[in-house]
C-alpha positions in Angstrom: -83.2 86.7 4.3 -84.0 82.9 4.5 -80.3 82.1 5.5 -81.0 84.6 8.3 -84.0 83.8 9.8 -82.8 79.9 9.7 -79.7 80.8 11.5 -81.7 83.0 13.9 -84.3 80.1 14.1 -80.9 77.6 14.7 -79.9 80.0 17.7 -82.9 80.0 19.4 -83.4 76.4 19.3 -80.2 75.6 20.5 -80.0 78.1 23.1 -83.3 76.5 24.5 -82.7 73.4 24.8 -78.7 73.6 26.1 -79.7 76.3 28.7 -82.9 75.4 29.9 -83.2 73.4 33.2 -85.2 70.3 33.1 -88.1 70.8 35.8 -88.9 68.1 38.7 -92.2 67.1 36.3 -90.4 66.5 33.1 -87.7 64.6 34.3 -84.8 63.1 30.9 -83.6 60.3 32.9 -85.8 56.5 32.4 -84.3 55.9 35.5 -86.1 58.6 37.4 -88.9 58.0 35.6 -90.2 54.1 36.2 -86.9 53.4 38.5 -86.1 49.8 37.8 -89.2 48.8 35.7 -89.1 49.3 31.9 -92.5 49.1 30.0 -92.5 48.6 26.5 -95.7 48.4 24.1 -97.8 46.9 28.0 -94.8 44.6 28.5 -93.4 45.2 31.6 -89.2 44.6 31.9 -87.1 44.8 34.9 -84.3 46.9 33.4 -82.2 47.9 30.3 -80.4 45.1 30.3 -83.1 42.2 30.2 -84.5 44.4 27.4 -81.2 43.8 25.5 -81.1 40.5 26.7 -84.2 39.4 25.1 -83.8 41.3 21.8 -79.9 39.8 21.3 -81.6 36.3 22.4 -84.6 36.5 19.7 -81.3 37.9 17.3 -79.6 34.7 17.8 -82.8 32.1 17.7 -83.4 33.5 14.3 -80.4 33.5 13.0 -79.6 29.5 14.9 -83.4 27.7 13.5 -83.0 29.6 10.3 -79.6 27.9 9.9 -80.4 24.7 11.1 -83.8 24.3 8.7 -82.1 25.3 5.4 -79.3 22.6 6.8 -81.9 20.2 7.4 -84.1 21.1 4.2 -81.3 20.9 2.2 -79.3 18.5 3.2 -77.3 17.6 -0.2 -77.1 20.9 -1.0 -75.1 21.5 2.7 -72.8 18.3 2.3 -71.8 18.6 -1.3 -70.7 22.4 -0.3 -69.3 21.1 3.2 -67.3 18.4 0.9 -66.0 21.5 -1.1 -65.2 23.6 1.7 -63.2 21.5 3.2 -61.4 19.0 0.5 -58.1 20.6 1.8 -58.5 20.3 5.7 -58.4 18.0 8.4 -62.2 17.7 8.0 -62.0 16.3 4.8 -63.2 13.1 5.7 -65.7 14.4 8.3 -68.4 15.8 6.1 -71.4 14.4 7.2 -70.9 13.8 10.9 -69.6 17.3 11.2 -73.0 18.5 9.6 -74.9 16.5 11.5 -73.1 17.8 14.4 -74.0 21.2 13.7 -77.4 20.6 12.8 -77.6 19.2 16.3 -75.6 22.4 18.0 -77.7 25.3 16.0 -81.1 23.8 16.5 -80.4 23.1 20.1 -79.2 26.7 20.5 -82.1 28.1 19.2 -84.5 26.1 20.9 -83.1 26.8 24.2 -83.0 30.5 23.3 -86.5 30.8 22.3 -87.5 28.4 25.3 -85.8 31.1 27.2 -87.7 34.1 25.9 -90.6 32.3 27.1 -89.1 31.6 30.4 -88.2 35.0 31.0 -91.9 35.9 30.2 -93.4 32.8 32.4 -90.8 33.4 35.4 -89.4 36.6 35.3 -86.1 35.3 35.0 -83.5 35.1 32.5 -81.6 31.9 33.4 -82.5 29.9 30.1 -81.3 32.9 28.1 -78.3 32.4 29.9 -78.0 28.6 29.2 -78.5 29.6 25.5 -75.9 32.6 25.2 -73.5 30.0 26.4 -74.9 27.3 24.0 -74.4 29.7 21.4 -70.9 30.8 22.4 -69.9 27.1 22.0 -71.9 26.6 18.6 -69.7 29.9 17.2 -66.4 28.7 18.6 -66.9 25.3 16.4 -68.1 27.2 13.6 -64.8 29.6 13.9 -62.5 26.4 14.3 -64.2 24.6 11.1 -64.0 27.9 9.2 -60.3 28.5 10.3 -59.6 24.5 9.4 -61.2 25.1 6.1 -58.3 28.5 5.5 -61.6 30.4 5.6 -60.4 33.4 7.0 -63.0 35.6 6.0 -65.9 33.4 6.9 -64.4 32.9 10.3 -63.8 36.7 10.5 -66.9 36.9 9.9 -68.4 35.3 12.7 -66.8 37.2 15.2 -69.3 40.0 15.8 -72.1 37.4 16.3 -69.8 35.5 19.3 -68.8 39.3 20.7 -72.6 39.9 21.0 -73.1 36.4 22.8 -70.4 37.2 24.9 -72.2 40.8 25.9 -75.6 39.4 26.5 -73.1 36.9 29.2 -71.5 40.0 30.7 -74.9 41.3 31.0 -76.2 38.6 33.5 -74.1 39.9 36.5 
């Protein structure tokens, strides 16, 4: 009897809610709804995509500072594994300018993305998010080329989902 009145319940439900028309007052679409304005907990957005823009931006600071601080906090702890990483590559005698060098290119990444959160909240406008996303893109492409130098194949593989993400949040700017 249960099996029956769930099935019964499962018809009715479904046969609801594929058939029914949506009415001119409860309109689905967000579109229809606040046209090109999103509003979010009071915060008032000019679309889906500077939504996204801002949340794969404040993504990316967090991941850049948090990388740059522990490089920075610990220092020889980064450059004896950065000697170990790459004893066997063309790096090898590059240690400690190539982690000062991406000291320099993660912080400045993440600076300029949270700088362009702000921006985008000041100025309505998402051009220093922009600057960032391509600040990153360049920061993941030397990360990628020391990781592939080093024969890390699977450290460079995995990088590849964070630079396909930059890459969207580009796209998304036109």
């Amino acid at each position: 009897m249960k099996q029956f009145l769930l099935i019964l319940f499962s018809v009715f439900i479904l046969s609801t809610t594929l058939v029914a028309e949506p009415s001119a007052a409860t309109s689905s679409s967000i579109e229809e709804r606040f046209g090109d304005r999103i509003e979010l907990l009071g915060v008032k957005f000019k679309g889906p995509l500077v939504l996204s823009q801002i949340l794969i931006a404040i993504l990316l600071a967090v991941t850049f500072l948090q990388s740059a601080i522990d490089k920075i906090m610990d220092r020889e702890g980064n450059r004896k594994f950065f000697t170990a990483h790459f004893s066997n590559s063309p790096l090898k005698g590059f240690t400690d300018i190539s982690l000062s060098l991406l000291i320099i290119l993660e912080l400045t990444a993440g600076l300029m993305l949270v700088y362009g959160i702000y921006f985008s909240f000041a100025e309505r406008t998402t051009l220093w998010i922009f600057n960032g996303f391509v600040w990153s893109a360049i920061t993941f492409i030397f990360l990628f080329t020391g990781q592939r130098l080093a024969k890390d194949y699977v450290g460079a593989a995995d990088l590849i989902p964070y630079f396909l993400l930059v890459i969207l949040g580009i796209m998304s700017m036109y």
